[in-house]
Every structure is written in structure tokens, then in C-alpha cells.
Biopython code that builds the backbone (N, CA, C, O; Angstrom):
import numpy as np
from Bio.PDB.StructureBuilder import StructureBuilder

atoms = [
    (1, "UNK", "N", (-44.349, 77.284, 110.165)),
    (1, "UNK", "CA", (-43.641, 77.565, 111.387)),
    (1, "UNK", "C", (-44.621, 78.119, 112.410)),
    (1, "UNK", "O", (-45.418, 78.988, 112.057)),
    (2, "UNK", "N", (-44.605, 77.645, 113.710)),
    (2, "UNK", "CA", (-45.333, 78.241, 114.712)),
    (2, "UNK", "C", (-44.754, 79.581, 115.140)),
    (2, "UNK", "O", (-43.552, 79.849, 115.148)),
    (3, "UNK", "N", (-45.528, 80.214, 115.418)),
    (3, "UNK", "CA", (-45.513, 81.858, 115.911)),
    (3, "UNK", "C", (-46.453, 81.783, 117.118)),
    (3, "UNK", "O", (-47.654, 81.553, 116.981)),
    (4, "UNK", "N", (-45.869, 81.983, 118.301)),
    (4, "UNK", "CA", (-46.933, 82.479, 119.262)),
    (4, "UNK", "C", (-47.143, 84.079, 119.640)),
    (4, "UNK", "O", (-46.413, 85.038, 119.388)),
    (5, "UNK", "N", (-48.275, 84.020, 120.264)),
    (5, "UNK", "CA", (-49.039, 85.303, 119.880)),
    (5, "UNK", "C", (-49.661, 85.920, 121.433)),
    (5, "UNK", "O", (-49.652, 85.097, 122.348)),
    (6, "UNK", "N", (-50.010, 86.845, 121.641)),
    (6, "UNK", "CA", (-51.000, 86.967, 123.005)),
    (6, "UNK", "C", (-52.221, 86.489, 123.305)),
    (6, "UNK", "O", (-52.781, 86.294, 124.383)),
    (7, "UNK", "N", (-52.741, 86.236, 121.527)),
    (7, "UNK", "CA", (-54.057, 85.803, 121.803)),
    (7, "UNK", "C", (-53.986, 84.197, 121.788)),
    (7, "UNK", "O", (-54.888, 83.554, 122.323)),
    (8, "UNK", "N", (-53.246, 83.764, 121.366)),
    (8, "UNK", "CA", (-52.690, 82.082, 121.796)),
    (8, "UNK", "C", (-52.783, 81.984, 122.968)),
    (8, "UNK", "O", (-53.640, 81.329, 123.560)),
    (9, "UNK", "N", (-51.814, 82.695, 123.504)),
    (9, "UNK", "CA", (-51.258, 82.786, 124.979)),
    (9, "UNK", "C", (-52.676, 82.599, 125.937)),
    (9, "UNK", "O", (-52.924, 81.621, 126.642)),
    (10, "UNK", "N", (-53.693, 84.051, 125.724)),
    (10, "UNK", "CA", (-54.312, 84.150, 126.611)),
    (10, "UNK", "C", (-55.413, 82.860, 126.814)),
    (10, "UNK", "O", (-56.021, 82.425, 127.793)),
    (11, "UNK", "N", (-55.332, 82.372, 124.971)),
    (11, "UNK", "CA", (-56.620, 81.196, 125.028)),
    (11, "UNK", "C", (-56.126, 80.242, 125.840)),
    (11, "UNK", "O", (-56.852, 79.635, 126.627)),
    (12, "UNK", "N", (-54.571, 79.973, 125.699)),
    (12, "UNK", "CA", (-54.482, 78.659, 126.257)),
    (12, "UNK", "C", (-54.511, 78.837, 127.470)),
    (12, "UNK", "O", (-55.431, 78.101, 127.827)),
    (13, "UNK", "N", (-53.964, 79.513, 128.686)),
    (13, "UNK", "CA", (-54.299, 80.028, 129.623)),
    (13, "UNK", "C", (-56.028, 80.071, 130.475)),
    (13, "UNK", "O", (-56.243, 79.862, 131.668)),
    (14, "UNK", "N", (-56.768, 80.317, 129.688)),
    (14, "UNK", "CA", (-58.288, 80.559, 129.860)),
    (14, "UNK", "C", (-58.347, 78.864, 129.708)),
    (14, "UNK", "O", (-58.767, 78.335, 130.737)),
    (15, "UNK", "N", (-57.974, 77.836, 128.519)),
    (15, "UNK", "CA", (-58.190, 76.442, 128.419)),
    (15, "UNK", "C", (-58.071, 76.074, 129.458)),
    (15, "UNK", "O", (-58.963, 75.389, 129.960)),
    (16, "UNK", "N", (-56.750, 76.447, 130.263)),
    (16, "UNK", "CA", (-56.117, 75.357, 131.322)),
    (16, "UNK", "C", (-56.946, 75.852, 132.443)),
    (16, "UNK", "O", (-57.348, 75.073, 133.307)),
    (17, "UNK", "N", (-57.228, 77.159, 132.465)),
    (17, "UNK", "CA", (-58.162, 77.478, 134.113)),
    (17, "UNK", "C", (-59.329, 77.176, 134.070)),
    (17, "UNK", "O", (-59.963, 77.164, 135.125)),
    (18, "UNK", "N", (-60.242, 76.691, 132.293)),
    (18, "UNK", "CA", (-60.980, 76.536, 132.518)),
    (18, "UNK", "C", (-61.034, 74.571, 133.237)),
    (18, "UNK", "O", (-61.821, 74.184, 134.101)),
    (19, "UNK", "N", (-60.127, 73.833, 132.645)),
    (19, "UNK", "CA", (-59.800, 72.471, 132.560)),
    (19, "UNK", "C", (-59.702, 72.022, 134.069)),
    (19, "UNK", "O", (-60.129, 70.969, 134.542)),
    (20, "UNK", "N", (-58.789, 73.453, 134.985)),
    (20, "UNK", "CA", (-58.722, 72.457, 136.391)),
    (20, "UNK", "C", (-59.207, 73.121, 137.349)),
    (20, "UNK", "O", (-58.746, 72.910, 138.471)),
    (21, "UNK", "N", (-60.299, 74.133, 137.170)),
    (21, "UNK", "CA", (-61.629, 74.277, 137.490)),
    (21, "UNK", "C", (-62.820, 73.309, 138.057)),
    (21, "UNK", "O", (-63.450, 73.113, 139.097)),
    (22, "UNK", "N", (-62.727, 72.820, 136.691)),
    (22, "UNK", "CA", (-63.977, 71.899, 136.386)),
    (22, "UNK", "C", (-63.446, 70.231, 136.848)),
    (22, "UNK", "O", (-64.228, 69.286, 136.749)),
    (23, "UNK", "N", (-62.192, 70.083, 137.292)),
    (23, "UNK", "CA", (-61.726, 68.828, 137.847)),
    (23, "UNK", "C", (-62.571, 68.535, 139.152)),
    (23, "UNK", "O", (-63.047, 67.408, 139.290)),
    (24, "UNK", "N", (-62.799, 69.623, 140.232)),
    (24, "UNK", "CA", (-63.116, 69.512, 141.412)),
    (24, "UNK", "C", (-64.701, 68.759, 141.215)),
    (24, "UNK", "O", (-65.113, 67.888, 141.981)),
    (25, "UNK", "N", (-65.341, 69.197, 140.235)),
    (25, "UNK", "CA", (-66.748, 69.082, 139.810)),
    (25, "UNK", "C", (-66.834, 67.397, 139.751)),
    (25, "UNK", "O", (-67.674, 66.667, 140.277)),
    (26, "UNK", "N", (-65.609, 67.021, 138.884)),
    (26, "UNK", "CA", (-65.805, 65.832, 138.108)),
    (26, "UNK", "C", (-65.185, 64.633, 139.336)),
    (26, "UNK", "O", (-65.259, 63.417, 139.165)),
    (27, "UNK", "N", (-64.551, 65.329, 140.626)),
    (27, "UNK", "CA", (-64.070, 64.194, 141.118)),
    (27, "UNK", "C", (-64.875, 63.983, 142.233)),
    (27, "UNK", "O", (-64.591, 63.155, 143.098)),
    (28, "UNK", "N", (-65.977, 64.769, 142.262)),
    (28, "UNK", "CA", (-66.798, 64.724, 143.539)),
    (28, "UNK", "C", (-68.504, 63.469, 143.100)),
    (28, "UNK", "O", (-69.451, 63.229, 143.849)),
    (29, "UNK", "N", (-68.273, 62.982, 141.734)),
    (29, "UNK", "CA", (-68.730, 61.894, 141.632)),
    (29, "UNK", "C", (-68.645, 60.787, 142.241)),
    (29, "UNK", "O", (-67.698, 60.964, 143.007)),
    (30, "UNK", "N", (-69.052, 59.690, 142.403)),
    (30, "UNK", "CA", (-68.283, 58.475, 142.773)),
    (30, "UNK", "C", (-67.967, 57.295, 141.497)),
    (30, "UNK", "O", (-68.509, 57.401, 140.397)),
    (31, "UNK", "N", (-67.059, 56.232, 141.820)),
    (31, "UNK", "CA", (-67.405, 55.403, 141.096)),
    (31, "UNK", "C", (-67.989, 54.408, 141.107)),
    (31, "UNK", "O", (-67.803, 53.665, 142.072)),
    (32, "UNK", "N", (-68.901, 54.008, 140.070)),
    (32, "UNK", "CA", (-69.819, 53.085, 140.091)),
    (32, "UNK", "C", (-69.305, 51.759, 139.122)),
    (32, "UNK", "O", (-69.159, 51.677, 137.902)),
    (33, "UNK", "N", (-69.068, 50.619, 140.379)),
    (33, "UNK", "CA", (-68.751, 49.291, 139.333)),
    (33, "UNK", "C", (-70.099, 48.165, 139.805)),
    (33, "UNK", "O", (-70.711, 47.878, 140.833)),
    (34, "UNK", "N", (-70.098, 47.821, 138.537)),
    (34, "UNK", "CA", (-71.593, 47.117, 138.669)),
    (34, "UNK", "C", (-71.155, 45.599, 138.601)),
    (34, "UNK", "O", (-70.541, 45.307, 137.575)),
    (35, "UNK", "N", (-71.355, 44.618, 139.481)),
    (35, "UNK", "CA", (-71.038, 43.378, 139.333)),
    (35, "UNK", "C", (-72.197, 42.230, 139.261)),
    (35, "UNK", "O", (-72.956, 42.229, 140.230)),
    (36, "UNK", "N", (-72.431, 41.296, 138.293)),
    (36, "UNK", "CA", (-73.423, 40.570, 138.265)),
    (36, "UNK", "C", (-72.819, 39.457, 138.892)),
    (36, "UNK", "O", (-71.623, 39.301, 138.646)),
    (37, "UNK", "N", (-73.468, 38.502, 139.782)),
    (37, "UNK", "CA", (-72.739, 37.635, 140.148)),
    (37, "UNK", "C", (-73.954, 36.626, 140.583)),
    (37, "UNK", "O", (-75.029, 37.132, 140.908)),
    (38, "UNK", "N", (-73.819, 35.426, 140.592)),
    (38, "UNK", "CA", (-74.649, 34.233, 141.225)),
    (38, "UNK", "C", (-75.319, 34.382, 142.814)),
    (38, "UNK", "O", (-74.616, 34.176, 143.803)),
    (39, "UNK", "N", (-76.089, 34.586, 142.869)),
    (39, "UNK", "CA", (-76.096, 34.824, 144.889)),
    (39, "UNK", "C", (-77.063, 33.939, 145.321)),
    (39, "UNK", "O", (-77.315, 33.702, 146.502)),
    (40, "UNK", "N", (-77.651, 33.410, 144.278)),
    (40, "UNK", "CA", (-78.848, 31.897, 144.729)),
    (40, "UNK", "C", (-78.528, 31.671, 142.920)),
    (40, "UNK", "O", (-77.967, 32.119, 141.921)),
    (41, "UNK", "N", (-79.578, 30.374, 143.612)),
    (41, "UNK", "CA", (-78.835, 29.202, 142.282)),
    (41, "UNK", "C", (-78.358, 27.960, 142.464)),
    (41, "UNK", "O", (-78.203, 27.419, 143.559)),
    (42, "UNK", "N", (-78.095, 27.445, 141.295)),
    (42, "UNK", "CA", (-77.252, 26.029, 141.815)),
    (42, "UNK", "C", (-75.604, 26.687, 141.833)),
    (42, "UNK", "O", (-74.814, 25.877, 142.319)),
    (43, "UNK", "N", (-75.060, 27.809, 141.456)),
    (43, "UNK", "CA", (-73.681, 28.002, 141.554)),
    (43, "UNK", "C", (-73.789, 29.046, 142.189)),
    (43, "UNK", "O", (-73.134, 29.941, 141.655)),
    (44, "UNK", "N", (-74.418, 29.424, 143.271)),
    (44, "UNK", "CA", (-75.253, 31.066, 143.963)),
    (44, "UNK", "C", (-73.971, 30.868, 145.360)),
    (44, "UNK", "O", (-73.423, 31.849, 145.863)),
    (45, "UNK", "N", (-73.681, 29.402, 145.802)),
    (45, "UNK", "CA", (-73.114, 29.961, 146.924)),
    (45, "UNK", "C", (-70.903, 30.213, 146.844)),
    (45, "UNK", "O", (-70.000, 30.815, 147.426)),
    (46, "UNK", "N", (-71.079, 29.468, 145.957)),
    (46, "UNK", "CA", (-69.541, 29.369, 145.794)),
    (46, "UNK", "C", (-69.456, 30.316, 144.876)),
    (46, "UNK", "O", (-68.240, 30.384, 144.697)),
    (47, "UNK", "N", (-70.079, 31.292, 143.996)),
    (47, "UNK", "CA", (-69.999, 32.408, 143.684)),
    (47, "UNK", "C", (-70.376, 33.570, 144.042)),
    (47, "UNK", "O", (-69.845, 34.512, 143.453)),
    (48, "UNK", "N", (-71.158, 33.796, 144.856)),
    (48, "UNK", "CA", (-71.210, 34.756, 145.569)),
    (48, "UNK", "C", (-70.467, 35.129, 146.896)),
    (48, "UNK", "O", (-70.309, 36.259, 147.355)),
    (49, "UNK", "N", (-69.909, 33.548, 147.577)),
    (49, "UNK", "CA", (-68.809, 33.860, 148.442)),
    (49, "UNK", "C", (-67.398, 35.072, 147.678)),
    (49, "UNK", "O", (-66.807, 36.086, 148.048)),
    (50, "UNK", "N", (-67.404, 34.326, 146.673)),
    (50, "UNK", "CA", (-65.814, 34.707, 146.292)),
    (50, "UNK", "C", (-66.059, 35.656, 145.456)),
    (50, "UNK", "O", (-65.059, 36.313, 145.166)),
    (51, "UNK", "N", (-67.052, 35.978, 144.947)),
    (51, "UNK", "CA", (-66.829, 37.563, 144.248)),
    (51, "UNK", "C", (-67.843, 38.584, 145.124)),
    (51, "UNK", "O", (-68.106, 39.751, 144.832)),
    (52, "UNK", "N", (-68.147, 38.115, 145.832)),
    (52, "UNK", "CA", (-68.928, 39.391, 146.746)),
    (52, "UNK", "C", (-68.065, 39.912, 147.913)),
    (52, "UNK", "O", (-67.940, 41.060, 148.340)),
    (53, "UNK", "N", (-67.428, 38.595, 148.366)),
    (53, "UNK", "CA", (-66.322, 39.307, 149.631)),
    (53, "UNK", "C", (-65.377, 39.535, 148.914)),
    (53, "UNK", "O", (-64.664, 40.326, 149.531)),
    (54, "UNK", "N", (-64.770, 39.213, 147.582)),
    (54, "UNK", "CA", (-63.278, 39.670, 147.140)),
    (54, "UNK", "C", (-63.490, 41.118, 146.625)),
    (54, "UNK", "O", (-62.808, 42.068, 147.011)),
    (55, "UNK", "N", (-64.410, 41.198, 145.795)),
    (55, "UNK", "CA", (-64.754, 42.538, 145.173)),
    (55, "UNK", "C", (-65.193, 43.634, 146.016)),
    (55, "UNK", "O", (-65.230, 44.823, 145.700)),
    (56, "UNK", "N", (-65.692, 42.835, 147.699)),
    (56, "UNK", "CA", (-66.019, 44.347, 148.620)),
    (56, "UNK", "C", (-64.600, 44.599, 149.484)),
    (56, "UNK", "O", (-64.295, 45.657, 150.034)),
    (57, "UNK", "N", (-63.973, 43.616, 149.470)),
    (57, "UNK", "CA", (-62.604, 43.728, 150.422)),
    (57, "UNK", "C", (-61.565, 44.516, 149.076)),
    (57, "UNK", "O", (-60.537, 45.100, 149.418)),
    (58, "UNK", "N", (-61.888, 44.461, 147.862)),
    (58, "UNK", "CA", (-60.857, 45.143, 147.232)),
    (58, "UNK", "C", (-61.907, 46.458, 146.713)),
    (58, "UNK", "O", (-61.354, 46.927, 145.719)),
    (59, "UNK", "N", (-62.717, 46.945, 146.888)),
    (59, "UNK", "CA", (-63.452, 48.277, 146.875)),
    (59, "UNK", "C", (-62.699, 49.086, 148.229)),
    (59, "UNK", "O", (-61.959, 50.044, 148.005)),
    (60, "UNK", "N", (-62.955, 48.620, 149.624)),
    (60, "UNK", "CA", (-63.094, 48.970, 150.791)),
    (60, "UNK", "C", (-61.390, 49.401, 151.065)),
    (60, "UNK", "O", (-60.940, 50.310, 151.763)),
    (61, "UNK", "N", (-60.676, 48.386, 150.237)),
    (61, "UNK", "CA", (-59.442, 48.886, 150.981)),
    (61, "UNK", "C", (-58.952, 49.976, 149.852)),
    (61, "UNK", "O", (-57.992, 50.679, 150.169)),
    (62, "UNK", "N", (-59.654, 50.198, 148.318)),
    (62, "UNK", "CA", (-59.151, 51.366, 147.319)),
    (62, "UNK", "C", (-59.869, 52.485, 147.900)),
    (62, "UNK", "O", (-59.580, 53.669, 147.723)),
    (63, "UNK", "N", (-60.846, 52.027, 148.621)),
    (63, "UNK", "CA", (-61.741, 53.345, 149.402)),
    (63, "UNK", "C", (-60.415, 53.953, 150.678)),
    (63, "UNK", "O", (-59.999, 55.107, 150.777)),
    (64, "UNK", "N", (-60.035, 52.847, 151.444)),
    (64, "UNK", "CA", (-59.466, 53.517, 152.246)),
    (64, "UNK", "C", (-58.040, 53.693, 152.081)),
    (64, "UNK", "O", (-57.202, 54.270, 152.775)),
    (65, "UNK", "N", (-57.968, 53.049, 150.985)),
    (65, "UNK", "CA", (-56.373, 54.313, 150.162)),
    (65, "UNK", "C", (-56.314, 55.849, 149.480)),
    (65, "UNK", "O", (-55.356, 56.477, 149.027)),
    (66, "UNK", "N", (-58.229, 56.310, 149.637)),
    (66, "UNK", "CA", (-58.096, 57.601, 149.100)),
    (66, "UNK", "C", (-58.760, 57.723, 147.662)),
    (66, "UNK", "O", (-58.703, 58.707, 146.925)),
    (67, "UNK", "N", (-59.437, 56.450, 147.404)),
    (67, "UNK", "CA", (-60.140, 56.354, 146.168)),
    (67, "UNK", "C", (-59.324, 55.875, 144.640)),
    (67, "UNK", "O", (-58.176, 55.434, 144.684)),
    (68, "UNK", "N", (-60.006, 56.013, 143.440)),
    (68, "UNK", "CA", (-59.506, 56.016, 142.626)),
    (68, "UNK", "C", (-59.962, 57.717, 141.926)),
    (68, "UNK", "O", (-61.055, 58.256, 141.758)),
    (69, "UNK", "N", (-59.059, 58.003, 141.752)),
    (69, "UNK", "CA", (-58.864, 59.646, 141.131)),
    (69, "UNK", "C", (-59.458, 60.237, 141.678)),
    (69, "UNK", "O", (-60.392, 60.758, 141.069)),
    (70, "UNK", "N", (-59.294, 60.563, 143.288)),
    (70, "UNK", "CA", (-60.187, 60.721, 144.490)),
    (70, "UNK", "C", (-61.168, 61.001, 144.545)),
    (70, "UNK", "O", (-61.522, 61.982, 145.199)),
    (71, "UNK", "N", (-61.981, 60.245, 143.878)),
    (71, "UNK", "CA", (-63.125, 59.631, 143.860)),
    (71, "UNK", "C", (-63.169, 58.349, 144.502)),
    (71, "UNK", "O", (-62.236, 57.552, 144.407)),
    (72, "UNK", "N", (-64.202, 58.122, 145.141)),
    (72, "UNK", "CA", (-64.576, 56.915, 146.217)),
    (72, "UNK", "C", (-65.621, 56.292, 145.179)),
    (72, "UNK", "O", (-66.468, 56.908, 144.532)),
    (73, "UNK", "N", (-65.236, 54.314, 145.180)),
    (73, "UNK", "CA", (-65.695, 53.419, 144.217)),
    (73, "UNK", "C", (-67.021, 52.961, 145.257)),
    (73, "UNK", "O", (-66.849, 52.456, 146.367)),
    (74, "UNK", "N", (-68.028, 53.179, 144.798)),
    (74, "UNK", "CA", (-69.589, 52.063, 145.094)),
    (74, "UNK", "C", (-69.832, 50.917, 144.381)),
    (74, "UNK", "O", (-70.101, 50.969, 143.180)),
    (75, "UNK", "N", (-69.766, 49.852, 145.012)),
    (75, "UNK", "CA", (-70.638, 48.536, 144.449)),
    (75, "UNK", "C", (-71.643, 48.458, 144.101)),
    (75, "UNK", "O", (-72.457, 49.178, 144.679)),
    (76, "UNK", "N", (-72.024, 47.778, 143.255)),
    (76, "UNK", "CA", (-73.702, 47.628, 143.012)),
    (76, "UNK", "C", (-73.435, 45.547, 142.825)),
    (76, "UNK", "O", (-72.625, 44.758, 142.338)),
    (77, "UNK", "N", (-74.082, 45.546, 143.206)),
    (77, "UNK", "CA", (-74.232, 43.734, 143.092)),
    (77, "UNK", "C", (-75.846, 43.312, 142.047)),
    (77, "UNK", "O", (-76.932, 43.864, 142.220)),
    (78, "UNK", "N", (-75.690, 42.730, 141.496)),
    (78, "UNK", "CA", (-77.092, 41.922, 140.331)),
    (78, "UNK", "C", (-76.344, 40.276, 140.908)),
    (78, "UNK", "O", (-75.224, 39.783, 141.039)),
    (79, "UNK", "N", (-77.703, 39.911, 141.106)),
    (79, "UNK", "CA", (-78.134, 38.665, 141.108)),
    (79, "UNK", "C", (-78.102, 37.930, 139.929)),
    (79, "UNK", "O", (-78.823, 38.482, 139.098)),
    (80, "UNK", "N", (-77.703, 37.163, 139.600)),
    (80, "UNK", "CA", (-77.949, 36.696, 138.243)),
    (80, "UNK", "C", (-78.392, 34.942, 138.178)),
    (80, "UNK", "O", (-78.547, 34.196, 137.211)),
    (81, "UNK", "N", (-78.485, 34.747, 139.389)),
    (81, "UNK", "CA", (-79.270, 33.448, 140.031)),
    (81, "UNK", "C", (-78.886, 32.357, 138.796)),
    (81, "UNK", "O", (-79.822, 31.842, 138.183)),
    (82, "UNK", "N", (-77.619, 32.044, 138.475)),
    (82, "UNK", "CA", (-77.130, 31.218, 137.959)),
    (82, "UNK", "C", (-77.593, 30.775, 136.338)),
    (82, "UNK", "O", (-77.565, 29.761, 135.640)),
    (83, "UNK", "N", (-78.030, 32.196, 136.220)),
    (83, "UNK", "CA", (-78.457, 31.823, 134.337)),
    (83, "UNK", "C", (-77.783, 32.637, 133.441)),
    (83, "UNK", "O", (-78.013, 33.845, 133.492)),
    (84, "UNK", "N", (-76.867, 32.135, 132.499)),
    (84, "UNK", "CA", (-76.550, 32.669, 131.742)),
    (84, "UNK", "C", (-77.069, 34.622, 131.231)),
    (84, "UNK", "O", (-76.518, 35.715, 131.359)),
    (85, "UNK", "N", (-78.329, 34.155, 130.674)),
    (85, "UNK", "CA", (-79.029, 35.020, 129.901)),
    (85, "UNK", "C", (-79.016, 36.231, 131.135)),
    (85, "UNK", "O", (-79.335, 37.222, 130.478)),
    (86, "UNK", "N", (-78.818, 36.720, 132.605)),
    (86, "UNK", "CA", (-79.082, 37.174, 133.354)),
    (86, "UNK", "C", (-77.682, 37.873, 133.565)),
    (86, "UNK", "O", (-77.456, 39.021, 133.948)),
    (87, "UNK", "N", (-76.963, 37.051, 133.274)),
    (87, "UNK", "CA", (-75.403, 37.946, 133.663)),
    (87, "UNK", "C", (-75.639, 38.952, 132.143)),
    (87, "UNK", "O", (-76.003, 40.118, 132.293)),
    (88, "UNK", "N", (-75.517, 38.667, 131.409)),
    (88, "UNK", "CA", (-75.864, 39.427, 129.586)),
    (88, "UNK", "C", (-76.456, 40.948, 130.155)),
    (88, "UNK", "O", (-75.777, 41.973, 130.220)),
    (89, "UNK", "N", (-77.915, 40.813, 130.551)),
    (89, "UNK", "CA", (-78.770, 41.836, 130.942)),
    (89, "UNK", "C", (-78.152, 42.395, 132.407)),
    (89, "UNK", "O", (-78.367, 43.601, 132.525)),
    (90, "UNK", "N", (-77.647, 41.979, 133.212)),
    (90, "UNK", "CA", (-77.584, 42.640, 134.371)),
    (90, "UNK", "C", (-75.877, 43.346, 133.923)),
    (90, "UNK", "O", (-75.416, 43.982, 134.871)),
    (91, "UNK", "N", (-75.432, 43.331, 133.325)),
    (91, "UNK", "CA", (-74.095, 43.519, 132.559)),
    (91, "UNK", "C", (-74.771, 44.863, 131.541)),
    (91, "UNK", "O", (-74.381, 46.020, 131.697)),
    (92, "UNK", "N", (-75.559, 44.575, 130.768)),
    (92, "UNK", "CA", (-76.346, 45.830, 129.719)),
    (92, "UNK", "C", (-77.112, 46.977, 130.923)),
    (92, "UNK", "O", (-77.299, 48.174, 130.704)),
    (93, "UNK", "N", (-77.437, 46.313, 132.076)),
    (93, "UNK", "CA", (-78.236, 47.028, 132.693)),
    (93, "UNK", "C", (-77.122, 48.184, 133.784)),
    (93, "UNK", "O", (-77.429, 49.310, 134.177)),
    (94, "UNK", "N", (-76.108, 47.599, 133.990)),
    (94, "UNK", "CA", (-75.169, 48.581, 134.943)),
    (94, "UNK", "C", (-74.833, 49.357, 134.207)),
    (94, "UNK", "O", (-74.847, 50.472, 134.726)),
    (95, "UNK", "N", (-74.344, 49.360, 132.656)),
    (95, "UNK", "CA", (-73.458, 49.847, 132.047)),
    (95, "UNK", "C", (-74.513, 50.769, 131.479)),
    (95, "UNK", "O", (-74.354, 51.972, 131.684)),
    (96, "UNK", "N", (-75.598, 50.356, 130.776)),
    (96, "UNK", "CA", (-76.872, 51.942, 130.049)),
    (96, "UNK", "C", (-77.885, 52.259, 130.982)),
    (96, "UNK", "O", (-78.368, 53.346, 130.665)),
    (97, "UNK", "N", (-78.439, 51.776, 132.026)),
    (97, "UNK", "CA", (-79.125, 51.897, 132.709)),
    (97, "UNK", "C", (-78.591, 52.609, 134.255)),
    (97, "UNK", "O", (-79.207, 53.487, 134.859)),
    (98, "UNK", "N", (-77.128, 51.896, 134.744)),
    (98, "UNK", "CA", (-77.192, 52.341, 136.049)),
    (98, "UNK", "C", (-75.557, 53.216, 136.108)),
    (98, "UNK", "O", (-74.838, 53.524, 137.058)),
    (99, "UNK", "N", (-75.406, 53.436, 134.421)),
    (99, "UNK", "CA", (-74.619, 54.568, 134.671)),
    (99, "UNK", "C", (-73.140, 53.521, 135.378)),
    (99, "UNK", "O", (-72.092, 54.158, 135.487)),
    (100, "UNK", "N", (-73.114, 52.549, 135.660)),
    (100, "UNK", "CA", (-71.876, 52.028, 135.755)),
    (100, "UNK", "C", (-70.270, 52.510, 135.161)),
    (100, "UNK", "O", (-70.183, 52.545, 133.933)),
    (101, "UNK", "N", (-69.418, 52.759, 135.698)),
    (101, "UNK", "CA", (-67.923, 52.700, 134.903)),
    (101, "UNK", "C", (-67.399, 51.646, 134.500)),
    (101, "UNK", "O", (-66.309, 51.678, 133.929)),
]
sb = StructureBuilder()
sb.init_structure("model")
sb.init_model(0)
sb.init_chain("A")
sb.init_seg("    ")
for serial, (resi, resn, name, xyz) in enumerate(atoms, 1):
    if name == "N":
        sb.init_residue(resn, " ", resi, " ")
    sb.init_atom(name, np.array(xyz, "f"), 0.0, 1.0, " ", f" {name:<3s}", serial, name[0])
structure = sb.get_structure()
């Protein structure tokens, strides 16, 4: 059977002030989405039209709704000049390297 106590009380108390404290810290990051996409190449122009303007027109307008978890989203764009093996690495490279979400 649970029994609460003062010293329960006070920990959980100290948990929660410490928890939304440290929110302000964590939302003053931004977010980082990393997109590899074709931008030269033989498939460089019909893919980079449509995922470079769709993905900045849907950043720009979550930016100007106030963010996501008000935090404001940054693009990063990789070239991947129409080779397979390049989307792989520029995909490994946002995500361990550039800190991507």
C-alpha cells in the first residue's frame, strides 16, 4: 500500500521545479532537420525543385506558427548529386555528425 510522506512530498516537488526549470534551457535550442536531396545531377533539377521549395515553404510557415515546441526548425540541405551512395552518407552525416533531429 502506498503511504505518502513529507519527504515524498518534498522530493517530488523539488522533481517538478527542477523539470520546468530546465524546459526554458531546452527550448531555446533550435531544430535541426537535415535533408539530402539531388540539386545537380541527372535527377538534380526536378528534385531539388520539389523538395527544396516544399520543405522550405513547410519549415517557414511552422516557423511562423511559433515553432515546433517553441523552438524554431533550421534546414540544412546535402547535395547528393543524384547518387545513391550519397543520400546513405549525407543521411549518417546530419544525424551523427550535424546533430540533426
Amino acid at each position: 500500500m502506498f503511504r505518502s510522506t513529507r519527504r515524498g512530498a518534498v522530493l517530488g516537488v523539488a522533481a517538478a521545479t527542477l523539470t520546468f526549470t530546465a524546459l526554458p534551457a531546452f527550448a531555446a535550442e533550435n531544430i535541426i532537420i537535415g535533408v539530402p536531396a539531388a540539386q545537380s545531377g541527372p535527377v538534380g533539377v526536378a528534385d531539388h525543385q520539389d523538395w527544396t521549395n516544399g520543405v522550405q515553404m513547410a519549415i517557414e510557415d511552422i516557423n511562423a506558427a511559433g515553432g515546433l515546441l517553441g523552438r524554431e526548425v533550421e534546414l540544412t540541405m546535402y547535395d547528393a548529386q543524384s547518387t545513391i551512395q550519397f543520400y546513405t552518407q549525407y543521411a549518417t552525416q546530419a544525424a551523427a555528425g550535424d546533430k540533426a533531429d
